[in-house]
C-alpha positions in Angstrom: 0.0 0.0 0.0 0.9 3.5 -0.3 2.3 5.2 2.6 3.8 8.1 1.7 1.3 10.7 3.1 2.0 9.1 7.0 4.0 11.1 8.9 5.4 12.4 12.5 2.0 13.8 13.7 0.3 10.7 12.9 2.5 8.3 14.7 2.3 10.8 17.9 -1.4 10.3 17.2 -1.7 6.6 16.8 0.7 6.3 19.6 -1.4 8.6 22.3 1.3 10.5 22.7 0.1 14.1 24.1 1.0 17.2 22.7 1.3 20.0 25.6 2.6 23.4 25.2 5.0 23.3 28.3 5.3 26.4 30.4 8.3 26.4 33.4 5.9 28.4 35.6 3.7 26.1 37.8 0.7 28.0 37.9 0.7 28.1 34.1 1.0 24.4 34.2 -1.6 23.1 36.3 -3.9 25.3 34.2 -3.3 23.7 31.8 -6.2 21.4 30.3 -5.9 18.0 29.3 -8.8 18.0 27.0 -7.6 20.2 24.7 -4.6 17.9 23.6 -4.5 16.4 20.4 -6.8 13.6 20.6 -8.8 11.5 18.0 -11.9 13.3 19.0 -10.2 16.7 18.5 -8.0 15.8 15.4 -10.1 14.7 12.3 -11.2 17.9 11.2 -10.3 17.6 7.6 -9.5 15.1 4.8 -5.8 15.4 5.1 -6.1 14.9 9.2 -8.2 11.6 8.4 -5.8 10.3 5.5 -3.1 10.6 8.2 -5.2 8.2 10.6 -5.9 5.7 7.4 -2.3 5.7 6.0 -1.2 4.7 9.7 -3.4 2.1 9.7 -2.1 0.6 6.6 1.2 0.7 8.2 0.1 -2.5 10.0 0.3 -4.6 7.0 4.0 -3.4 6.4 5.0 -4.0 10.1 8.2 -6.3 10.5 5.9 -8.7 12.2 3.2 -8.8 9.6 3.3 -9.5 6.1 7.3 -8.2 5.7 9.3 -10.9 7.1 9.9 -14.7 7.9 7.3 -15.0 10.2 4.3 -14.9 8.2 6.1 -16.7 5.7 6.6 -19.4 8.6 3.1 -19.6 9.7 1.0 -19.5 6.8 2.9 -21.7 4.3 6.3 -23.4 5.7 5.5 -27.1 5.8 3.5 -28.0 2.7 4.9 -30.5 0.0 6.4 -27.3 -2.1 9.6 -26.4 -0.5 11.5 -25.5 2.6 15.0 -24.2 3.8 18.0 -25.7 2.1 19.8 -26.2 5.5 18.4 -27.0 8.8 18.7 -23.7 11.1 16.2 -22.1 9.5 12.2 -22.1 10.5 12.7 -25.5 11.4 9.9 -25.0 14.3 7.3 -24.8 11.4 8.8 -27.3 8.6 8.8 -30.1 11.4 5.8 -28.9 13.0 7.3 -28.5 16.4 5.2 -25.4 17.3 3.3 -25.3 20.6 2.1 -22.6 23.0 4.9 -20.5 23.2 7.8 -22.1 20.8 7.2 -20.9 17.5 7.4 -17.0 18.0 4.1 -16.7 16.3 2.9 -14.3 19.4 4.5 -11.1 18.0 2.4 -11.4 14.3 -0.9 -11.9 16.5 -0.2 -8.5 18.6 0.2 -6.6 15.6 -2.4 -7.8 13.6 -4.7 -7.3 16.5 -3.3 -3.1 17.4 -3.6 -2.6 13.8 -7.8 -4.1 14.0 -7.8 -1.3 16.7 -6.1 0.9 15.2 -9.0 0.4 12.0 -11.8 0.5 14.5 -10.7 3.6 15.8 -9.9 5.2 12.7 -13.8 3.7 11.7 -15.3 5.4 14.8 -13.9 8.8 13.5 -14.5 9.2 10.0 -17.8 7.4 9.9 -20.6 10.1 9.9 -18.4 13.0 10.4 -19.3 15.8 8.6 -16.1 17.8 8.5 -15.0 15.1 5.7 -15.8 15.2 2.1 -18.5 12.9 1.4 -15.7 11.0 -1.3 -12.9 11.1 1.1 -14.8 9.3 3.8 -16.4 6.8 1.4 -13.2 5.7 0.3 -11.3 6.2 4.0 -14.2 3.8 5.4 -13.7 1.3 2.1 -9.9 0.9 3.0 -10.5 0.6 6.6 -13.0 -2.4 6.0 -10.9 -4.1 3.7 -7.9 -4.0 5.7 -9.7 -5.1 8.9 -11.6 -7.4 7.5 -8.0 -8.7 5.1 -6.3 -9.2 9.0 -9.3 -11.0 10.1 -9.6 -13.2 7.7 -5.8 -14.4 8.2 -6.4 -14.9 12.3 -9.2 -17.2 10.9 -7.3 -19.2 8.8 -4.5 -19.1 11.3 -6.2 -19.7 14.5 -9.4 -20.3 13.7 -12.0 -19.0 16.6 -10.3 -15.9 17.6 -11.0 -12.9 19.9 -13.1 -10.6 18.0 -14.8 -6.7 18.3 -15.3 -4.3 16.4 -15.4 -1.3 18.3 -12.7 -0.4 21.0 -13.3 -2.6 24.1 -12.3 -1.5 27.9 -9.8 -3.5 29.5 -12.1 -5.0 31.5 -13.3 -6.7 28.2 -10.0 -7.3 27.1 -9.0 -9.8 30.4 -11.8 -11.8 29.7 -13.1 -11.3 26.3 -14.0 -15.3 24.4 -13.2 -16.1 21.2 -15.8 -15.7 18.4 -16.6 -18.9 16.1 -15.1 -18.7 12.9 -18.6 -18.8 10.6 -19.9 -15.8 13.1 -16.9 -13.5 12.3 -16.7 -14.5 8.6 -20.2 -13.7 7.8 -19.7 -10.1 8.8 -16.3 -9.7 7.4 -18.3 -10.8 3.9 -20.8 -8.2 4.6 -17.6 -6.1 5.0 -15.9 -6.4 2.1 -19.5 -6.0 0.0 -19.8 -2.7 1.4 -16.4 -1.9 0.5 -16.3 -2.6 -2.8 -19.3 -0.5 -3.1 -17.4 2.7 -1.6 -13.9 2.1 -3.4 -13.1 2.9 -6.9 -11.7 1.0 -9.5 -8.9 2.2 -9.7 -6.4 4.4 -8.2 -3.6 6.6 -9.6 -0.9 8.8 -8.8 0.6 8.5 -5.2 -2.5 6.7 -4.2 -1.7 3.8 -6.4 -1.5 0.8 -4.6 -4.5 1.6 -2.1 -6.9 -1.1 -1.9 -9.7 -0.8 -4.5 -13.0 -2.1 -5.0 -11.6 -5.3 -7.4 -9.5 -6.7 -4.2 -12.7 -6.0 -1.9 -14.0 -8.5 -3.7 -11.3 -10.6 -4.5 -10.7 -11.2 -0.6 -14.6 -11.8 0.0 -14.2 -14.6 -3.2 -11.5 -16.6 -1.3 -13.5 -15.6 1.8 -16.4 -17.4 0.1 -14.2 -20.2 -1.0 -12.8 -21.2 1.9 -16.2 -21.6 3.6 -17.3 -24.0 0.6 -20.3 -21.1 -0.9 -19.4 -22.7 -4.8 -22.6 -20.4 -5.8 -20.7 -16.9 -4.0 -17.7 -17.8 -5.2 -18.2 -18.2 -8.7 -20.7 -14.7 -8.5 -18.0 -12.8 -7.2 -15.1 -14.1 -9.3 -17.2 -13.2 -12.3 -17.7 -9.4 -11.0 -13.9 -9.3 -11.1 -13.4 -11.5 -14.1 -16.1 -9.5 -16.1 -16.2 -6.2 -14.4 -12.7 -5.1 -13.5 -9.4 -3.5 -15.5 -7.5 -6.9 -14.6 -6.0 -9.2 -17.0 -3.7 -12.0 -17.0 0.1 -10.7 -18.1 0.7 -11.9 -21.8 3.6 -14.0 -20.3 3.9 -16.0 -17.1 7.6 -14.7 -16.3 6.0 -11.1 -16.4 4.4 -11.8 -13.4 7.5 -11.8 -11.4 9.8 -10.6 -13.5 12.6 -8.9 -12.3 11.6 -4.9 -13.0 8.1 -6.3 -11.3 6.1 -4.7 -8.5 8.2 -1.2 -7.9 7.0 1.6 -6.4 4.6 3.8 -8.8 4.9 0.9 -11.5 1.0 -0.3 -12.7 2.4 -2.0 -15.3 1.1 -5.5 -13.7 -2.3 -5.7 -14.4 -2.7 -9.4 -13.0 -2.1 -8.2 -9.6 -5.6 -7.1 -7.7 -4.3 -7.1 -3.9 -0.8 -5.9 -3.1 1.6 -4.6 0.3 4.3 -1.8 -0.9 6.8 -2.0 1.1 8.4 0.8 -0.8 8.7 5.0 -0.5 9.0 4.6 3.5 12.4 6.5 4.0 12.7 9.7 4.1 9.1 10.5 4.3 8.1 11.3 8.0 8.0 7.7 9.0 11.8 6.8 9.6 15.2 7.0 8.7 16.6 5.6 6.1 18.9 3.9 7.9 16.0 2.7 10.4 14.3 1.5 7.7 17.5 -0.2 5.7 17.7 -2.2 9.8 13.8 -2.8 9.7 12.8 -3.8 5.9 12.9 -6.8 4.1 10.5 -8.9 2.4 10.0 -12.6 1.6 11.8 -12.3 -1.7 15.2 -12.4 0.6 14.4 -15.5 2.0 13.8 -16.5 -2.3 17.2 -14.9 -2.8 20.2 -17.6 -2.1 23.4 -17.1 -0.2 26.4 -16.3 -1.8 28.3 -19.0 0.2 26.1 -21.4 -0.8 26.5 -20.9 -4.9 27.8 -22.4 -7.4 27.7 -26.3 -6.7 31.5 -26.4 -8.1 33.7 -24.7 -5.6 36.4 -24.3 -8.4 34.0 -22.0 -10.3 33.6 -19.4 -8.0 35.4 -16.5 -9.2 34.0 -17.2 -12.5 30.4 -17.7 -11.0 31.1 -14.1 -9.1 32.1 -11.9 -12.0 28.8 -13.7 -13.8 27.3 -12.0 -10.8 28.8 -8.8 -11.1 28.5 -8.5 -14.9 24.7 -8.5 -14.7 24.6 -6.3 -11.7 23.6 -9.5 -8.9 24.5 -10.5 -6.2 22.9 -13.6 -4.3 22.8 -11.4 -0.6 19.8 -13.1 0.5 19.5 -15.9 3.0 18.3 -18.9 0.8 15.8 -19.7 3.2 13.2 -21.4 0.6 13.6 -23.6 -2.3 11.6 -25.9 -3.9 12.2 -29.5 -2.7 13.0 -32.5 -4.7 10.0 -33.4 -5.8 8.7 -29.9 -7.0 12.2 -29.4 -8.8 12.0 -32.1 -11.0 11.0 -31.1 -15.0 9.0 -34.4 -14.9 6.9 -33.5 -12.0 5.0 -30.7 -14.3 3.6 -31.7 -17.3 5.3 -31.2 -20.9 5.9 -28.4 -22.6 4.6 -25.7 -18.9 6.1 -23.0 -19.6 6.3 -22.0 -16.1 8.3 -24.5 -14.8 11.6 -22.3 -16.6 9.6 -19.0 -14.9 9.5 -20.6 -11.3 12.5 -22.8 -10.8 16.3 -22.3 -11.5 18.9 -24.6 -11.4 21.7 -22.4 -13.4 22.8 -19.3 -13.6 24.8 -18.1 -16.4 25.9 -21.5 -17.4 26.6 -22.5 -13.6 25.5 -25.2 -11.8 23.7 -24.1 -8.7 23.9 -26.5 -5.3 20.5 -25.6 -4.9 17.6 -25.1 -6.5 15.7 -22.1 -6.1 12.3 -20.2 -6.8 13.5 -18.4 -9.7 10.1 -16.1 -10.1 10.2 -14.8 -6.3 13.9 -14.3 -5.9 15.7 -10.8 -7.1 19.6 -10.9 -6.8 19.5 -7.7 -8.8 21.0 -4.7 -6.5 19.5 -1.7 -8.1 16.0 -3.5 -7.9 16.1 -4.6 -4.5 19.7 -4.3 -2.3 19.2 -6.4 1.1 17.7 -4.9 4.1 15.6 -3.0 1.9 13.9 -5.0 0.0 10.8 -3.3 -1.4 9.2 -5.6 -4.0 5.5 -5.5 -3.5 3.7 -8.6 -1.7 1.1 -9.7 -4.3 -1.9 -10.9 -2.0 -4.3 -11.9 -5.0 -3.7 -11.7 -8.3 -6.1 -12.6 -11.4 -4.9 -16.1 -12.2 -6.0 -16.9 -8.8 -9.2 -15.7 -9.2 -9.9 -17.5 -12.5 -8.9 -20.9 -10.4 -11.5 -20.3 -7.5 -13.6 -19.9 -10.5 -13.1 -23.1 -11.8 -13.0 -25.3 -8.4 -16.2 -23.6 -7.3 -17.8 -24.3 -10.6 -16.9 -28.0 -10.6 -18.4 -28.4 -7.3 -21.4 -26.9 -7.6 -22.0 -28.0 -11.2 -19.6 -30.5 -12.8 -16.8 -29.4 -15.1 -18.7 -28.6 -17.9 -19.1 -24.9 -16.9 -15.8 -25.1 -14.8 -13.3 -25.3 -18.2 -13.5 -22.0 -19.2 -11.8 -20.6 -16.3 -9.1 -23.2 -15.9 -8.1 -23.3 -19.4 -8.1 -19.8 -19.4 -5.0 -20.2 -17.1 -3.9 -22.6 -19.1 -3.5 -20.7 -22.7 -0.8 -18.8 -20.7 1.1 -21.8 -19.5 1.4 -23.9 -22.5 1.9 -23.5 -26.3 0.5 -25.2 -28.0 -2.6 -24.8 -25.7 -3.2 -27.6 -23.8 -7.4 -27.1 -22.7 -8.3 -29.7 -20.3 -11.6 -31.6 -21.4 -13.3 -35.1 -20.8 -13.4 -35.0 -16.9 -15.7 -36.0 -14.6 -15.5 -34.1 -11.2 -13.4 -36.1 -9.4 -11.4 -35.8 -12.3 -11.3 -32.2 -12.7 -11.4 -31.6 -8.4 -7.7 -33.4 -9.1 -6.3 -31.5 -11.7 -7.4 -28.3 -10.5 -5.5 -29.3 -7.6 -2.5 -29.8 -9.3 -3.1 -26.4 -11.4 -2.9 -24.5 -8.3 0.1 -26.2 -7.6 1.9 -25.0 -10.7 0.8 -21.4 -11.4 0.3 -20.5 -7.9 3.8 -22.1 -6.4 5.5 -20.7 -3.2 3.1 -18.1 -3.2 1.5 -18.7 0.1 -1.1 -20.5 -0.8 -0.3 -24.4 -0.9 -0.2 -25.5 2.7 -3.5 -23.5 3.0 -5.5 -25.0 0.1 -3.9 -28.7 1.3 -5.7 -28.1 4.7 -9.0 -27.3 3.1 -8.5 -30.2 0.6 -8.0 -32.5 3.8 -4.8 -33.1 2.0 -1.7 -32.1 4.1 -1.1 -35.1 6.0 -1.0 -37.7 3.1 1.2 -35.1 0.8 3.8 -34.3 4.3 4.1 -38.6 4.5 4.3 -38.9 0.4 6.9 -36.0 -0.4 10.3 -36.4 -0.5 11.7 -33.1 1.2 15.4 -32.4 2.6 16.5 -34.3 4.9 16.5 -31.7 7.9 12.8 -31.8 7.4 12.1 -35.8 7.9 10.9 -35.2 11.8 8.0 -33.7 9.9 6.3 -37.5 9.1 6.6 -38.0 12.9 5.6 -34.7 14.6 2.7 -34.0 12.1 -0.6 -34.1 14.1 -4.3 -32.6 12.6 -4.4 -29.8 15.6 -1.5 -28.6 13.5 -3.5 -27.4 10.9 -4.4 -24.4 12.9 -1.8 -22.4 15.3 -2.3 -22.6 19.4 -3.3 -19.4 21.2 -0.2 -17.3 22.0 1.2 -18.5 25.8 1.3 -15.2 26.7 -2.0 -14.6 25.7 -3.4 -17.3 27.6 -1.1 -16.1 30.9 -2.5 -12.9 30.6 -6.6 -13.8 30.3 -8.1 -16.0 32.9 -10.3 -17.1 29.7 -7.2 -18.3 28.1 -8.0 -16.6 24.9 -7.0 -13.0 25.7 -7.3 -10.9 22.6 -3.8 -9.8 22.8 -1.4 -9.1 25.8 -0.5 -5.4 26.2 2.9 -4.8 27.3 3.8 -2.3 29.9 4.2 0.6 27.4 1.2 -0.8 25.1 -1.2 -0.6 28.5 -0.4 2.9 28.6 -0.8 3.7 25.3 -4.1 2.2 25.5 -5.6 3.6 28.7 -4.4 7.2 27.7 -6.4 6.3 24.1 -9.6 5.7 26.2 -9.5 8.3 28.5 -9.6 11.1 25.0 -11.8 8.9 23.7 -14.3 9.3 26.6 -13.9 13.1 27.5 
């Protein structure tokens, strides 16, 4: 997302900091009225004020322990039958499933997801009905803020399953003992969400606001929404308003997906992609320092990227292999912390003449031999592009491929293939040519090779351990894939309550219900009571 227009004043906001003018005489001082601080009930006077509060909102998404860096990564795919770290002290905790209450370091992602849901209603409480706002401005403000709220919890769903959930900003009375909510209840409002959304968002955005959520990925989120709760007629209605209705289209080419000038800042080149995270423009603008941020960023694609100690597979090419590097302005800086595993690797694995096996895995470079193989369309060795510690490729959340595949597996169920080809094949005409249309299935048929479509177009984009849980699939694929060896345990430690994550220990230490929404740390208690208390003046 865009986060350009978030600065100083807003993180003093967000933050509950109090703004005083300070006086050194005493009398002055303890006239002084607390009321008339900056507050949220004294500071959305204006569209730019309220863009302030919405921008810091979205800077929840790009937090280090949200979308940016390993740990997501950890929890919401490591552990499927598509690939895993190439040595063995990396994420182990997930790949084996070793996690428990309070080994896994999941707690930290749960906090943040859950101050930025407050953070949205907040921002919600505000803007909604006040009249100091352009009728268009707070339309749009109250789009973004439901999509991202509802975006966040729709991932604590799939991650935990019954969670804490409100929707206004609860007392801390409330917050010691508050239950968690079952997963249908809080899904059928965050449906209702995302409709109303998409209703209030445009199409599409330009300029600095490029990037914001629109009304397309409102709707893309409330398909998979849809999808995962097994509604074949909602999904397939809602796909169509994106497939039918909406500026997307799938890239001429596969490798243009990813390719390597992909997803920059500004760029709208990409028109497959309905749902991104920018982690890019952040220094420099208010927000931090560049150096803060170089200490701070990152992204996925460096766990894609290998490590330069790792490469080339003969030792006796190095120097070659380096000033191969160097000649194309690469470097392999990143920490090689995902590649596909045997099984995924192999050309015979995908069927003849996929186009996208060459897009997504590597096994040279430059003529080399590589020791390992790697996700070639999520990696970016390229140092102008992305130089680590600030890596700022954009997370793609949802893209239009996807959409065209919830299509078809929607269809199938409700229907049989017959009306279910179109949108698979469509996927298809991209990956293989000659086209290769699929045809002659029955559903069982077509439920399997949709499967296995997913699989190929959608690899190591967060989305295979996820659709093997919902497929009741995960356990036979983790005893029936060969992975690397540090990853074996897996066959013994696997157990079905891994399919969703435990409650945080802390969490549970800290609420007598054992399902606190989210434990607030010394400074975070403040922050929070002194929130309240302008809230309630």
């Amino acid at each position: 997302m865009k986060t350009r227009k978030f600065n100083f004043l807003h993180i003093l906001l967000m933050m509950g900091i109090i703004i005083l003018p300070i006086s050194c005489d005493d009398e002055a001082f303890l006239e002084e009225d607390l009321r008339d601080a900056l507050s949220p009930a004294t500071f959305y006077n204006n569209d730019a004020e309220a863009a302030l509060a919405v921008n810091g909102v979205m800077m929840g998404l790009i937090s280090n322990n949200g979308h940016r860096n390993r740990q997501y990564a950890s929890m919401s795919h490591y552990g499927s039958d598509e690939g895993g770290p190439s040595r063995g002290n990396v994420a182990g905790t997930y790949h084996n499933y070793l996690y428990e209450e309070g080994v896994g370091g999941y707690g930290n992602t749960w906090r943040v997801w859950y101050q930025t849901i407050r953070d949205a209603n907040s921002a919600l409480e505000n803007i909604e009905g006040n009249d100091k706002l352009s009728r268009t401005f707070r339309d749009q403000a109250i789009g973004q803020l439901l999509t991202i709220r509802a975006l966040i919890y729709w991932e604590l769903t799939v991650m935990w399953g019954d969670v804490p959930y409100f929707r206004d900003l609860p007392s801390s009375e409330v917050l010691g003992s508050i239950e968690r909510t079952p997963v249908a209840t809080i899904r059928t409002d965050l449906k209702a969400d995302l409709e109303r959304a998409a209703s209030l968002l445009p199409s599409e955005w330009s300029g600095v606001d490029y990037g914001r959520f629109t009304k397309w990925a409102a709707l893309g989120f409330k398909t998979k929404i849809h999808l995962y709760d097994r509604e074949w007629a909602e999904t397939v209605a809602t796909a169509n308003q994106i497939i039918n209705g909406s500026p997307h289209a799938l890239m001429d080419n596969f490798e243009d997906v990813y390719g390597r000038s992909r997803m920059m800042i500004g760029d709208p080149q990409n028109k497959e992609m309905i749902a991104w995270i920018d982690f890019a423009g952040l220094s420099g603008e208010g927000v931090m320092s560049a150096a803060d941020y170089a200490r701070n960023s990152g992204g996925f694609v460096e766990e894609m990227t290998p490590r330069g100690r790792d490469e080339p597979k003969n030792k006796a090419e190095k120097a070659a292999f380096n000033a191969a590097l160097a000649a194309n302005g690469d470097e392999f800086n990143g920490f090689g912390a995902y590649s596909p595993f045997p099984d995924a690797a192999k050309r015979s694995r995908w069927q003849e003449g996929d186009l996208r096996y060459d897009a997504t895995i590597i096994t040279h470079y430059e003529g080399f031999e590589l020791k390992h193989k790697y996700f070639k369309k999520l990696w970016q060795p390229n140092l102008a592009a992305s130089y680590r510690g600030n890596r700022h490729e954009n997370f793609i959340l949802l893209r239009l491929a996807d959409v065209y595949l919830m299509a078809a597996e929607a269809q199938n169920e409700l229907a049989g293939p017959s009306e279910a080809y179109q949108y698979i094949n469509k996927v298809r005409e991209r990956a293989f040519e000659p086209d290769k249309p699929l045809s002659g299935l029955n559903q069982t048929s077509f439920r399997e090779a949709l499967q296995e479509e997913r699989f190929f177009e959608l690899m190591g984009e967060h989305q295979r351990k996820r659709d093997l849980i919902r497929w009741g699939l995960l356990a036979e694929r983790i005893q029936n894939t060969t992975v690397f060896k540090q990853h074996n345990a897996r066959k013994v430690n696997y157990a079905p309550r891994h399919h969703l994550l435990p409650i945080p220990l802390e969490e549970i230490q800290n609420n007598p219900n054992s399902v606190s929404y989210t434990h607030l740390r010394a400074h975070e208690t403040l922050r929070y009571l002194v929130c309240r208390l302008l809230l309630e003046k």
